[in-house]
RODO-2510 file (C-alpha; in nm, 4 decimals, decimal comma):
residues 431
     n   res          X          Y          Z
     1     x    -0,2689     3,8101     0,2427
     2     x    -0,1749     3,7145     0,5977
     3     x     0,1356     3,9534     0,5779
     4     x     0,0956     4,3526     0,5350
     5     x     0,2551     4,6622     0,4722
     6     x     0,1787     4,9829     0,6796
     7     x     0,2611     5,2379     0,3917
     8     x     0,3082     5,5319     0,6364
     9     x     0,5460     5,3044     0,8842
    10     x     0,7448     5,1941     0,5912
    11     x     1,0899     5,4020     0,5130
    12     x     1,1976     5,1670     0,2188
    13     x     1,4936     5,0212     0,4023
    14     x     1,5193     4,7595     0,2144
    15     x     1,5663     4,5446     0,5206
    16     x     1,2656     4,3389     0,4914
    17     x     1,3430     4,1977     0,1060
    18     x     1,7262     4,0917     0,1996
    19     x     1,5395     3,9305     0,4773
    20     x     1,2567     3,6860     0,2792
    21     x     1,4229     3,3580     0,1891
    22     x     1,1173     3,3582    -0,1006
    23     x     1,1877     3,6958    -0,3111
    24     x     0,8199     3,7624    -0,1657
    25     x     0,8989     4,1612    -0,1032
    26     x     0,9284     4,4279    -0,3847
    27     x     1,0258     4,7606    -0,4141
    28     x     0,6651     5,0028    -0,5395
    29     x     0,6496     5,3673    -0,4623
    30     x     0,9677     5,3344    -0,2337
    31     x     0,7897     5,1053    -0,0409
    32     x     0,8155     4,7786     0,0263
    33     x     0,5486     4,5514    -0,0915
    34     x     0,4080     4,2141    -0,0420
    35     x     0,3858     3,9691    -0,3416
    36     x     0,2012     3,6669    -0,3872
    37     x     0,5035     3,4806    -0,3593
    38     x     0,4638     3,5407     0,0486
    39     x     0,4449     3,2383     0,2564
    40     x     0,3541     3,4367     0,5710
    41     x     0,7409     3,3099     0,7361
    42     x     0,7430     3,5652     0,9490
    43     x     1,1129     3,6552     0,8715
    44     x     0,9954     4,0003     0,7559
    45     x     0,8367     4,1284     1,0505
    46     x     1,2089     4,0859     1,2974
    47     x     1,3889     4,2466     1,0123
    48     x     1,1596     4,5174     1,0259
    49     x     1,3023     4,7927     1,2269
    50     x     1,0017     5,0222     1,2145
    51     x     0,7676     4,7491     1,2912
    52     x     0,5781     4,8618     0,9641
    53     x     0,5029     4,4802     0,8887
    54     x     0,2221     4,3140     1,0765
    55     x     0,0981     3,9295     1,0353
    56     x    -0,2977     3,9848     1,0133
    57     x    -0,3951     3,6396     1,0401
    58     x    -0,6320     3,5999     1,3966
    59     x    -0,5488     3,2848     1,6031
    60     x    -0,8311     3,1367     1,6149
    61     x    -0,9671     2,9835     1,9596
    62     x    -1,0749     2,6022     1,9561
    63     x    -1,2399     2,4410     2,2125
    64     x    -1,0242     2,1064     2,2691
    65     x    -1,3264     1,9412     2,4479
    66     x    -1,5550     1,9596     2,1373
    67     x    -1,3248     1,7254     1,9917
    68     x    -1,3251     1,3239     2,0919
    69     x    -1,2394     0,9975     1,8850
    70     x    -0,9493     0,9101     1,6663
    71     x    -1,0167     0,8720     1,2380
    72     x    -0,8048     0,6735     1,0083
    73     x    -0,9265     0,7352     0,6806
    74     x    -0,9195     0,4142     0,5234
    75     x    -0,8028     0,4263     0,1722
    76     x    -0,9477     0,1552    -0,0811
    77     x    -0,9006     0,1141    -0,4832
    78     x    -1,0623    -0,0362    -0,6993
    79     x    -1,2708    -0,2173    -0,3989
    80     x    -0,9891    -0,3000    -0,2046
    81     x    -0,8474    -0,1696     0,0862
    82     x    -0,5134    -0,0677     0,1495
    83     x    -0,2538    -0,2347     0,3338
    84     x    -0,1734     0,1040     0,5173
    85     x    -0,4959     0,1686     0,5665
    86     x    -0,4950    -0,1811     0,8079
    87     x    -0,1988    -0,1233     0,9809
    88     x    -0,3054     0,2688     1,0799
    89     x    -0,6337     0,1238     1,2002
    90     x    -0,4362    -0,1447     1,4328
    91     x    -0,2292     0,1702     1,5604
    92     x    -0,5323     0,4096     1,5928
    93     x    -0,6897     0,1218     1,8297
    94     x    -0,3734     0,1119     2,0280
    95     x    -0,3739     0,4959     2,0746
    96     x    -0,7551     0,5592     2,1582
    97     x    -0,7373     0,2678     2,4058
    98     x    -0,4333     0,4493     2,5599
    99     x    -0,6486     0,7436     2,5652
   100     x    -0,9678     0,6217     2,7633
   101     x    -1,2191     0,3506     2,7289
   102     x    -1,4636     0,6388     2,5989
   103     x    -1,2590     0,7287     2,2904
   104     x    -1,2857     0,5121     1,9484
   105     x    -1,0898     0,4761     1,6481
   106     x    -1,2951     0,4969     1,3284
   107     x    -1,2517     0,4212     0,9643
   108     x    -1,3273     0,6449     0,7053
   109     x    -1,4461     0,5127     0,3928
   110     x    -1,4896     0,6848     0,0812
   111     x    -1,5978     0,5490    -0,2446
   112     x    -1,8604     0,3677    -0,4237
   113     x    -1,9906     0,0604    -0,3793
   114     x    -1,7757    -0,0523    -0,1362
   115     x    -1,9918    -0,1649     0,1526
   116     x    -1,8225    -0,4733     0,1803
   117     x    -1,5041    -0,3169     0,3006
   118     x    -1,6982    -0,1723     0,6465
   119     x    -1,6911    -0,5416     0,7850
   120     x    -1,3057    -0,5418     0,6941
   121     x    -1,2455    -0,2798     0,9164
   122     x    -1,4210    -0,4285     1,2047
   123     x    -1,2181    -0,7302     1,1578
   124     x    -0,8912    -0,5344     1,2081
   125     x    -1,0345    -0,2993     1,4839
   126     x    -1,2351    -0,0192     1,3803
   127     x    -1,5501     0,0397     1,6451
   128     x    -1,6993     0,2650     1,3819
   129     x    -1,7067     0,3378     1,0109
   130     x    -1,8079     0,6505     0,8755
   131     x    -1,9131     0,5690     0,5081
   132     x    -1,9048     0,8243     0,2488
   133     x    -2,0375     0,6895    -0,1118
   134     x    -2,1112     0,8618    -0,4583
   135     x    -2,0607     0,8090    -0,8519
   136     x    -1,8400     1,1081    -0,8153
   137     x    -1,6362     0,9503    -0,5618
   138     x    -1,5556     0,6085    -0,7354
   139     x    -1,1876     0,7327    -0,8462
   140     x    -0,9704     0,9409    -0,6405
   141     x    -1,0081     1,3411    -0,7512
   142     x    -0,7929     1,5939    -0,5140
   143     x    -1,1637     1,8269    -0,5597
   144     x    -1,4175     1,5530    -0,4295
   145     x    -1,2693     1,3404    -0,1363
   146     x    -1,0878     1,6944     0,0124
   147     x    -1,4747     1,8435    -0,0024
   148     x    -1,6431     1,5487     0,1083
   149     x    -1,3489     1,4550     0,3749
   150     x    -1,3946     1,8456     0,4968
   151     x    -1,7405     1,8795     0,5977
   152     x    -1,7526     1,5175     0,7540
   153     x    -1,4668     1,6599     0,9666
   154     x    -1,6150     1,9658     1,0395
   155     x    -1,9452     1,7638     1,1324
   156     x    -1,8093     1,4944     1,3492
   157     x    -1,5144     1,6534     1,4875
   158     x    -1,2694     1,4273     1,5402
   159     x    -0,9436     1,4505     1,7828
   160     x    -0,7543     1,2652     1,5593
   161     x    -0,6847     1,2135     1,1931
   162     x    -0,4178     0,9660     1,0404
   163     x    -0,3562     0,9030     0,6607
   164     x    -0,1519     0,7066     0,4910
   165     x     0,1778     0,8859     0,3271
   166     x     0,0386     0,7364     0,0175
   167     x     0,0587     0,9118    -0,2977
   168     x    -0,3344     0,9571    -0,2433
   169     x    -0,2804     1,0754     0,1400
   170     x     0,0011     1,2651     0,0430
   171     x    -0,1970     1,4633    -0,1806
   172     x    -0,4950     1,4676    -0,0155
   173     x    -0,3949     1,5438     0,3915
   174     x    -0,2554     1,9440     0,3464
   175     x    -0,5166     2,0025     0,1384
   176     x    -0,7910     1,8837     0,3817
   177     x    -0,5811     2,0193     0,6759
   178     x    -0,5519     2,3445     0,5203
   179     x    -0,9285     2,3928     0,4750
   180     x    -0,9604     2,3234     0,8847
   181     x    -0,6904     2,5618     0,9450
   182     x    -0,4641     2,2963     1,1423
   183     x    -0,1685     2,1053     1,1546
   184     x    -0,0349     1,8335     0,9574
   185     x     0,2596     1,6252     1,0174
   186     x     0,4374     1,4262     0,7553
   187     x     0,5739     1,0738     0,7630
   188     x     0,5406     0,9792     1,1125
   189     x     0,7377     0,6863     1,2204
   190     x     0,5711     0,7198     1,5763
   191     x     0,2587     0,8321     1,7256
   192     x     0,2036     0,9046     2,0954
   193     x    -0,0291     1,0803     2,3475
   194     x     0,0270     1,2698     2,6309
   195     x    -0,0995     1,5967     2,7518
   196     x     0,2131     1,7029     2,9791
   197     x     0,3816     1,7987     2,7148
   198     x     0,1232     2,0172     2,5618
   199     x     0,0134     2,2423     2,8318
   200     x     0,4212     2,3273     2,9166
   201     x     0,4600     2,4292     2,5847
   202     x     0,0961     2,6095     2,6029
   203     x     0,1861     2,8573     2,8732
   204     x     0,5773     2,8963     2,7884
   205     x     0,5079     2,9619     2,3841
   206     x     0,1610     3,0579     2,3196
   207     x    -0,1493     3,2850     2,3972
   208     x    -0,3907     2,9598     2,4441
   209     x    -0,5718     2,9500     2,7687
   210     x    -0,4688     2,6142     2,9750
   211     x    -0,6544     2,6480     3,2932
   212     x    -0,9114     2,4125     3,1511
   213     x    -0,6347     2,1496     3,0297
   214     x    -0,6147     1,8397     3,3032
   215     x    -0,3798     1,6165     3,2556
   216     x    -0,6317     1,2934     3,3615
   217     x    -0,8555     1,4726     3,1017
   218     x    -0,9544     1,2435     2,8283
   219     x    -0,8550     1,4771     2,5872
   220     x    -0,5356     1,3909     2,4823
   221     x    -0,2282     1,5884     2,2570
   222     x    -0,0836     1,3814     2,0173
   223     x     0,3017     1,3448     2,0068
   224     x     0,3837     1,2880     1,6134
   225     x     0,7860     1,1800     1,5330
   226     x     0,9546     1,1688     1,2191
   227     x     1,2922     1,1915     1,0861
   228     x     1,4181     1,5433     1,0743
   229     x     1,7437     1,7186     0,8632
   230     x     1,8227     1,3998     0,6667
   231     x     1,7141     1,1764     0,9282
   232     x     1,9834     1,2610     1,1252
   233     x     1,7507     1,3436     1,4300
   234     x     1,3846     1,2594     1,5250
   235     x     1,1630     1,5784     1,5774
   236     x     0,8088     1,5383     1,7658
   237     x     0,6269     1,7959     1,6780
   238     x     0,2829     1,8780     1,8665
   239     x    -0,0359     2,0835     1,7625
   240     x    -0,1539     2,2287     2,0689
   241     x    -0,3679     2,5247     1,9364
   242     x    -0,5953     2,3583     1,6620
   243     x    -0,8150     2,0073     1,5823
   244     x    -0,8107     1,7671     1,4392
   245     x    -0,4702     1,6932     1,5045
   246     x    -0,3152     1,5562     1,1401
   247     x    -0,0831     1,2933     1,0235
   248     x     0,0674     1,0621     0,7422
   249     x     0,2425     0,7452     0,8466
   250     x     0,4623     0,5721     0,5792
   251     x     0,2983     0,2050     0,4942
   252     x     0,4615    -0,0629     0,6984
   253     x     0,5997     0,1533     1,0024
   254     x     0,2977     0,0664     1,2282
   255     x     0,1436    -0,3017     1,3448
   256     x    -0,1868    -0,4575     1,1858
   257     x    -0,3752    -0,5944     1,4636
   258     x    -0,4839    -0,9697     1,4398
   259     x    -0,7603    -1,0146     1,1960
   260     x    -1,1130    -1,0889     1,4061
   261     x    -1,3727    -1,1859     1,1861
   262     x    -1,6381    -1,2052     1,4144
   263     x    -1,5458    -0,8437     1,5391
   264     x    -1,8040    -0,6100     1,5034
   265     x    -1,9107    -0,1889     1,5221
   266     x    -2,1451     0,0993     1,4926
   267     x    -2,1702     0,2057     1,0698
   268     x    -2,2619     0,5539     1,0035
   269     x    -2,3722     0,6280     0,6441
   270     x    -2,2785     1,0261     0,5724
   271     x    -2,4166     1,1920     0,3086
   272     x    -2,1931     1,3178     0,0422
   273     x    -2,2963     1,6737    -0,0300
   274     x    -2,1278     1,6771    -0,3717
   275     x    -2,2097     1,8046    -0,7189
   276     x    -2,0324     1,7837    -1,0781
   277     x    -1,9104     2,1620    -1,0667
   278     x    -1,7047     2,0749    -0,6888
   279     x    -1,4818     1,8714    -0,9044
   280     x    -1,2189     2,0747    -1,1343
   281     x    -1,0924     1,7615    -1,3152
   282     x    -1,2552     1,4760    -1,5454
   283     x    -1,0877     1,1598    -1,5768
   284     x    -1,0752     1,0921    -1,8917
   285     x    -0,8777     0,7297    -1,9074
   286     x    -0,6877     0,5347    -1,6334
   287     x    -0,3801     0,3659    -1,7630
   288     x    -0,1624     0,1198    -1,5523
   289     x     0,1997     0,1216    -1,5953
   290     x     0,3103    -0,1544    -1,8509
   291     x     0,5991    -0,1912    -1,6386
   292     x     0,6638    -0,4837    -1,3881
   293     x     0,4789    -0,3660    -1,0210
   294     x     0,7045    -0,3753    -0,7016
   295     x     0,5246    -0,4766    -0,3849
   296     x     0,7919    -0,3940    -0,1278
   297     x     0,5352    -0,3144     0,1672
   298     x     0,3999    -0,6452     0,1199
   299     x     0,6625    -0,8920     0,0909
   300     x     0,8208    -1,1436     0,3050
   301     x     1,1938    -1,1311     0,1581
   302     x     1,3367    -0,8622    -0,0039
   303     x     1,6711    -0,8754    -0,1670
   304     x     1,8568    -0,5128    -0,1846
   305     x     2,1386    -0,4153    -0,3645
   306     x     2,3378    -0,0472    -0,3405
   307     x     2,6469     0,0790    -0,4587
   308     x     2,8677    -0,2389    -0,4014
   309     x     2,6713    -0,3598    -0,6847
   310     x     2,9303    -0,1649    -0,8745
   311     x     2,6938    -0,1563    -1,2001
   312     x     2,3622    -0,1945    -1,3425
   313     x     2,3855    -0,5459    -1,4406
   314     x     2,4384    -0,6170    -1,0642
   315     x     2,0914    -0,6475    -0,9976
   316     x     2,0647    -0,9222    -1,2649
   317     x     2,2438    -1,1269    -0,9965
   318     x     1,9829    -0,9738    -0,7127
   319     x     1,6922    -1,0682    -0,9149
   320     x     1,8369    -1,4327    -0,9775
   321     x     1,8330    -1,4453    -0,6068
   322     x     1,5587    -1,2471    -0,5440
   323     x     1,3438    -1,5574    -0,7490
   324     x     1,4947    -1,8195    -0,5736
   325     x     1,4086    -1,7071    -0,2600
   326     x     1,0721    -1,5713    -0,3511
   327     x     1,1361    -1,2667    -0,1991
   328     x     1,1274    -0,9065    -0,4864
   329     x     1,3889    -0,6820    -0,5334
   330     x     1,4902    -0,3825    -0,3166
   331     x     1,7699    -0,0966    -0,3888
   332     x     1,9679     0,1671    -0,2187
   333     x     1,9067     0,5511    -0,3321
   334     x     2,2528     0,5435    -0,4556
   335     x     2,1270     0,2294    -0,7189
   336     x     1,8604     0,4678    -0,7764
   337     x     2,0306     0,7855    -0,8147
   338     x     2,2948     0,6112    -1,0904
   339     x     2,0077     0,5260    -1,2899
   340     x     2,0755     0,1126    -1,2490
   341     x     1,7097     0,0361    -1,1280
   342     x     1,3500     0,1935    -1,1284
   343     x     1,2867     0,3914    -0,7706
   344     x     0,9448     0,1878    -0,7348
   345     x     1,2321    -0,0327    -0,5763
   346     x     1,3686     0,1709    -0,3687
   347     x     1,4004     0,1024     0,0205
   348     x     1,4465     0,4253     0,2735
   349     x     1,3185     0,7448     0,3945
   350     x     1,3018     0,8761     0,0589
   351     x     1,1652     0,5263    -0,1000
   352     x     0,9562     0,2579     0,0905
   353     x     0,9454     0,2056     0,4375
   354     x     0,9568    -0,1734     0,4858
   355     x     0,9439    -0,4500     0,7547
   356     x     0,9437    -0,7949     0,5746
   357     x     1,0836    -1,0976     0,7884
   358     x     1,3983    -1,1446     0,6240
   359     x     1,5724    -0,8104     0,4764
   360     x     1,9090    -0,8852     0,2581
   361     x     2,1558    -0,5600     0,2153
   362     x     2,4141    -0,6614    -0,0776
   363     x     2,6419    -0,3838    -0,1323
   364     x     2,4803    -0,1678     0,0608
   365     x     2,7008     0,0443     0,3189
   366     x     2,4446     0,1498     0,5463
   367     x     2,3191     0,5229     0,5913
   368     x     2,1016     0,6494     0,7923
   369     x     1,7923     0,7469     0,5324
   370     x     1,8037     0,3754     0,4279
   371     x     1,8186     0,2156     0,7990
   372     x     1,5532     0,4221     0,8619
   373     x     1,3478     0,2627     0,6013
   374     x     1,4409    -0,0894     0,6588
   375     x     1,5795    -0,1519     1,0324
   376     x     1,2565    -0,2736     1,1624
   377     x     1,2673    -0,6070     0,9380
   378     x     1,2806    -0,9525     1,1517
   379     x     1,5887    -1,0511     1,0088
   380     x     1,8532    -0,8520     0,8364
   381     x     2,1394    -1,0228     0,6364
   382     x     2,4289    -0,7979     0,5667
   383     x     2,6815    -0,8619     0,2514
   384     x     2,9493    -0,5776     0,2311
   385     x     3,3205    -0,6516     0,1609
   386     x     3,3785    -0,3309     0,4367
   387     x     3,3639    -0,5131     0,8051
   388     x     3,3323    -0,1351     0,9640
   389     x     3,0201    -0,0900     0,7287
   390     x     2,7520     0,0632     0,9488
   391     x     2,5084    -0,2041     0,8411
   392     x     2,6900    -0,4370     1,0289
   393     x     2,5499    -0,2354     1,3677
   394     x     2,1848    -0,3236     1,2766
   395     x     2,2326    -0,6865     1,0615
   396     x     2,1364    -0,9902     1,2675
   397     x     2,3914    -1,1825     1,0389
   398     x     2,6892    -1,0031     0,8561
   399     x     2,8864    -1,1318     0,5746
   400     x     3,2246    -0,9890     0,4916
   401     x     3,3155    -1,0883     0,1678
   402     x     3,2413    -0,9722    -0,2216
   403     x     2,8734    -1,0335    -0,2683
   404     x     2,9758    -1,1890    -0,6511
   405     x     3,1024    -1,5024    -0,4787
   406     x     2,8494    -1,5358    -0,1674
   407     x     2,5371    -1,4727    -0,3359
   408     x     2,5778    -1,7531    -0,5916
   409     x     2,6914    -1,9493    -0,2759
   410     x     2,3466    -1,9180    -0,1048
   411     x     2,1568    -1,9559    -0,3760
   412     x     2,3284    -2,2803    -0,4384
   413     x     2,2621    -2,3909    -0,1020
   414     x     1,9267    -2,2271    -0,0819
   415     x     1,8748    -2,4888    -0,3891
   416     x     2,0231    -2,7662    -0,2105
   417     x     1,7666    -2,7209     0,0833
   418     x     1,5010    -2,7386    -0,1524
   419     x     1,5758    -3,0715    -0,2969
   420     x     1,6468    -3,2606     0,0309
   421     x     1,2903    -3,0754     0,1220
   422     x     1,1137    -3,2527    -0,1580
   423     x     1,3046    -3,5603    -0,0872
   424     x     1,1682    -3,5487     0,2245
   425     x     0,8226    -3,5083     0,1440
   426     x     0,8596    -3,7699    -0,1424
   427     x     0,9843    -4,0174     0,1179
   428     x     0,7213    -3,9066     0,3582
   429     x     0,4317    -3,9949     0,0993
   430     x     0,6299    -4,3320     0,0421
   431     x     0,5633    -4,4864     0,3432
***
């Protein structure tokens, strides 16, 4: 337990358990005592008049210069890699040739039998995979690929670790950063570096020693942004007193570099030290959903619909629409929330973070948590019968109207575009 009791300090105040936001503080004996509940806060030791409440946790001292390179684990299933897992190796090359020439940005591959993925990461950037195989390790288990992801960390000692806010990376990143003892930021929509920032806050807010900190020194802090309080603002948060410094980026925030097929780099094989007992589940049987799969990070069109749908049958008109212009369908939370569509559709900082090339808002008034998700796309169409909508402020093209009578319209004239298309070509062949 990182927070303790001194029994003979204690005078049963009482002060400390109105103070806990968790209910972590009994009443034993008269004196106040720490439950398992505790998630060492801190808010117990100011309340504390008799300073009878100590943290006992030791900072623990890292040398930054051990640390050098920049990992992106590279998550695969079923043999194939992830889309995210692309894009956060396009944006790890950006930041480690920011950094200096010297530092790389490596893949991390873990799996079995999936040596054919190493030249895939080349393609997109990597200059070195790390490549972690085992029978134990062919499906995901929280108990193998945090054990195995651990000690290669521990081993190689890397600056910089970025995951995909998968549902694998979201459950896999605290656990792994919590065996290191570091950091771990959550949903990043922006990654930078910069070492200025990290020695002010050094000598104003901590105990770590800076004198050896230069700010041409290769070794970089990371600056790590994401929406904060509703995303109402953007935080950047920093870890200036532990490594590997640890984030999740939502799939399609960041840029896949252009595919190089003759690209090549440095494989390292690392041996998975990993037995039957490490893992505290068996899978037993994988079954798929029956139900249809959304690929929102992956398409070119999407067609949304929110509130201005004004019911569940609503999106029968968004999926007619959504087929014509082989785009898939998208939704608001507040579709979501009233139960009219599934939230695998969902677009938004509490859904899927998306950047298709055209981006088509029916209905959908405009807050913040769903620009966030969305605002990046090529081209955004806006349909909203309110003209001081706030999606109007980030549509390319706006629409005032009621989306019943100007959807139908453009899928009518989508249609008509299509037959003076084949017309075209027809003619073309003709002659």
């Amino acid at each position: 337990m990182a927070i303790q009791v001194i029994k003979e300090k204690c005078r049963g105040c009482k002060l400390c358990i109105k103070a806990c936001p968790f209910d972590a503080i009994i009443m034993e004996d008269k004196l106040a005592f720490i439950t398992e509940k505790c998630t060492a806060c801190g808010q117990c030791l100011a309340a504390c008049p008799f300073e009878a409440i100590i943290n006992t946790t030791e900072e623990r001292e890292v040398d930054l210069s051990d640390y050098k390179n920049i990992w992106v684990f590279a998550e695969q299933r079923n043999g194939k890699l992830m889309n995210v897992a692309l894009e956060l190796i396009g944006e790890g090359y950006r930041l480690a040739r920011e950094i200096g020439e010297d530092t790389k940005v490596c893949a991390l591959l873990v799996g079995q039998d999936i040596e054919h993925l190493v030249k895939e990461c080349y393609a997109y950037g990597a200059d070195q995979v790390y490549l972690i195989q085992d029978e134990l390790l062919r499906n995901y288990t929280t108990d193998g690929y945090t054990k195995v992801i651990t000690d290669a960390l521990k081993t190689y000692k890397p600056e910089i670790v970025i995951y995909g806010a998968t549902h694998v990376g979201r459950d896999l990143a605290p656990r792994v950063a919590a065996r290191l003892n570091t950091g771990l930021t959550a949903d990043c929509t922006r990654l930078d570096v910069d070492i200025n920032s990290y020695i002010k806050y050094a000598r104003e807010n901590t105990t770590l020693d800076v004198s050896t900190l230069d700010p041409n020194d290769s070794n970089k802090g990371l600056k790590q942004t994401r929406p904060a309080f509703g995303g109402n603002l953007m935080a950047t948060i920093i870890c200036p007193r532990t490594r590997p410094q640890m984030s999740t980026v939502r799939p399609g925030v960041m840029q896949k570099r252009e595919r190089d097929s003759n690209a090549k780099g440095e494989l390292i094989e690392v041996a998975a030290n990993i037995k039957e007992e490490d893992i505290r589940t068996e899978i037993v049987e994988i079954v798929k959903s029956a139900k249809e799969l959304v690929s929102l990070t992956d398409a070119n069109i999407i067609c949304s619909g929110g509130r201005g749908l004004g019911e569940a049958c609503g999106f029968d008109l968004i999926k007619q629409f959504a087929d014509k212009v082989g785009g898939v369908v998208g939704a608001s939370r507040a579709a979501v929330d009233s139960g009219w569509i599934d939230h695998a559709n969902q677009v938004g900082q509490t859904g899927t973070t998306v950047k298709p090339t055209i981006y088509f808002a029916c209905g959908i008034s405009g807050a913040i948590q769903h620009l966030a998700g969305m605002q990046s796309s090529d081209i955004i169409v806006a349909i909203n019968k309110d003209p001081d909508a706030p999606i109007f402020e980030v549509a390319d093209y706006g629409i005032v109207g009621d989306l019943y009578q100007i959807v139908p319209k453009i899928i009518e004239a989508w249609e008509q575009a299509e037959e003076l298309f084949d017309k075209s070509v027809k003619e073309t062949r003709a002659d």
